[in-house]
C-alpha positions in Angstrom: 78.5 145.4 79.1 75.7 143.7 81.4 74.5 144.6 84.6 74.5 142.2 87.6 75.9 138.5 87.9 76.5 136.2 85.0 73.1 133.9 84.7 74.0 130.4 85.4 74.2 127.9 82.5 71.2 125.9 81.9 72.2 121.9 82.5 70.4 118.6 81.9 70.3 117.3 85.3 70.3 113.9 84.8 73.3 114.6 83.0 75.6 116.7 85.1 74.3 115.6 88.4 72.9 112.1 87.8 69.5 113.4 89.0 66.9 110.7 88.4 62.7 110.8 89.8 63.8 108.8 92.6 66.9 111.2 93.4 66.3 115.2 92.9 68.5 117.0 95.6 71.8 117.0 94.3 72.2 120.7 94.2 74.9 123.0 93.5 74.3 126.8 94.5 72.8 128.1 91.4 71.4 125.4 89.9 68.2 124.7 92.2 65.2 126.5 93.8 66.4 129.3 96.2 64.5 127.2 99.2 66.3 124.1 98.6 69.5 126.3 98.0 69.0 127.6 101.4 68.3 124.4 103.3 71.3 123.0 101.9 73.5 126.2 103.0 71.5 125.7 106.0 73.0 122.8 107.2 76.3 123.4 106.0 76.6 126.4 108.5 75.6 124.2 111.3 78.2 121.6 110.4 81.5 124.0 109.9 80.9 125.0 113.5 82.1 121.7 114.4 84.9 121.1 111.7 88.1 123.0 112.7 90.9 120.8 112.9 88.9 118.2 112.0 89.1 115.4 108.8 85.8 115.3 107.2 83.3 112.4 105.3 80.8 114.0 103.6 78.6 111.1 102.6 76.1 111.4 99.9 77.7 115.3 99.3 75.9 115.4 95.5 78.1 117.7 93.8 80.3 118.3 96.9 79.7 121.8 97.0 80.0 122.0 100.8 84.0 121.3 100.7 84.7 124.4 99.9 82.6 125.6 102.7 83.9 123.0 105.2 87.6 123.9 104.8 86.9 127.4 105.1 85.2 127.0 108.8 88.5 125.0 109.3 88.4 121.6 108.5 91.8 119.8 108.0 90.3 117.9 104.9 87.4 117.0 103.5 86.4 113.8 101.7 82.9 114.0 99.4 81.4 110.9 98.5 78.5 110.1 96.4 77.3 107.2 94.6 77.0 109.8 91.6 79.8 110.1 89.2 78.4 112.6 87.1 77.7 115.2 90.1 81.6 114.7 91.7 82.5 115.0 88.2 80.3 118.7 87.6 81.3 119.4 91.8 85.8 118.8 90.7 85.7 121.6 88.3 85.4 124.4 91.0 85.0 122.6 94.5 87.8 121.6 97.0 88.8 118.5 99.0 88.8 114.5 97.7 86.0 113.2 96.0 85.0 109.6 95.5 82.5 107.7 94.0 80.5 105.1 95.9 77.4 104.3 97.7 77.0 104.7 101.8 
């Protein structure tokens, strides 16, 4: 039996979140730097204070993890879009919400 949480699986990020040289900050909690990790969080607190009742467009979301987030502060729905199909794809598995793939 181990002690603490479960590590997080290593993934190719090109891969699972269609990370390329010109695009490196689609994140899921987790799977980036703590500093990043924490900016995004960052500015997902500051938008569920405006959410409740609300439908939501979450352009250019990455792997959508805010969703979850955003419904929880109270947000009627949530649409995530990204022009990455591989990071909605990674994001479905354990997120909330609508996702779609397109560019802004």
């Amino acid at each position: 039996m181990r002690d603490g949480p479960d590590p997080m699986p290593e993934v190719n990020r090109f891969e699972v979140f269609g990370e390329t040289p010109a695009a490196t900050e689609r994140i899921a909690p987790g799977y980036c730097g703590a500093d990043m990790e924490a900016e995004h969080v960052a500015r997902y607190r500051w938008a569920s204070a405006a959410v409740r009742g609300q439908g939501v467009l979450d352009v250019a979301c990455g792997t959508g993890y805010g969703s979850a987030r955003l419904l929880r502060a109270g947000a009627r729905s949530v649409c995530s879009l990204d022009v990455s199909a591989a990071a909605l794809a990674f994001g479905r598995g354990f997120r909330l919400g609508t996702f779609l793939v397109n560019s802004a």
